[in-house]
N, C-alpha and C positions, 0 to 999 in steps of 0.2 A: 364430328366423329372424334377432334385430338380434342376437345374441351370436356371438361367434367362440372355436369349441372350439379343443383343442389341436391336434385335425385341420387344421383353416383352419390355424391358424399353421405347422405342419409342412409345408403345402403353400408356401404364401408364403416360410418361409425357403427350402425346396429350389428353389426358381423364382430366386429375387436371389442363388442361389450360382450357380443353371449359367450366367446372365446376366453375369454381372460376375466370377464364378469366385473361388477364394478368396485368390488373389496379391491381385486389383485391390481386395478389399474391408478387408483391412488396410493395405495402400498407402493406403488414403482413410483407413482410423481412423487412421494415424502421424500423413497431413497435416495434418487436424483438430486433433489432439494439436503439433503444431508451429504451426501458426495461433493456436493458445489460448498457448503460451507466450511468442512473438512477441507477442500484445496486453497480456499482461497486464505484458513487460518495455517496451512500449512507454507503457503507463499509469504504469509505475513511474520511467521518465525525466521523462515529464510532470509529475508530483508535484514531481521533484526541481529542475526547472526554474521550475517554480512559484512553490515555498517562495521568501522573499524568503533574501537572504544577511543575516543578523543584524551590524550595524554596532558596531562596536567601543566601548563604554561610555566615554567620556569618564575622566580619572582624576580620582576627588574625593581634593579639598586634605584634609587631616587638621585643621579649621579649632579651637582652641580657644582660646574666649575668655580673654583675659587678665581674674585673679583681682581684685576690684573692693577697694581698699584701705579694709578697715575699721578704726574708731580703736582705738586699741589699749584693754585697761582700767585702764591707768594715766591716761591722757593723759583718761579725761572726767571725773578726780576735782576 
């Protein structure tokens, strides 16, 4: 009784085609299909809007210490 054979289903698809007929029912799966890709490029502007823009790194100086003057080995005789 709670189970539905192939029968049930063959009667319910033939019902939602004479209903809606089979033009209007891919007409709905395209829009679907156009709804889904509209959100998901709409998600994908959001992300990019998001992200911060990455600020340009300062330039580091090449800094090298000057060589510290050791005595020489004549001069600690």
């Amino acid at each position: 009784m709670g189970e539905m054979s192939i029968m049930h289903w063959m009667i319910v698809i033939a019902v939602v085609v004479l209903l809606f007929g089979r033009g209007k029912i891919s007409g709905l799966m395209g829009d679907v299909a156009d709804g889904i890709k509209s959100f998901k490029r709409g998600m994908r502007e959001d992300d990019v809007r998001a992200s911060p823009v990455p600020s340009p790194e300062p330039e580091r100086q090449n800094f090298q210490p000057k060589p510290t003057a050791e005595p020489s080995p004549s001069a600690q005789r």
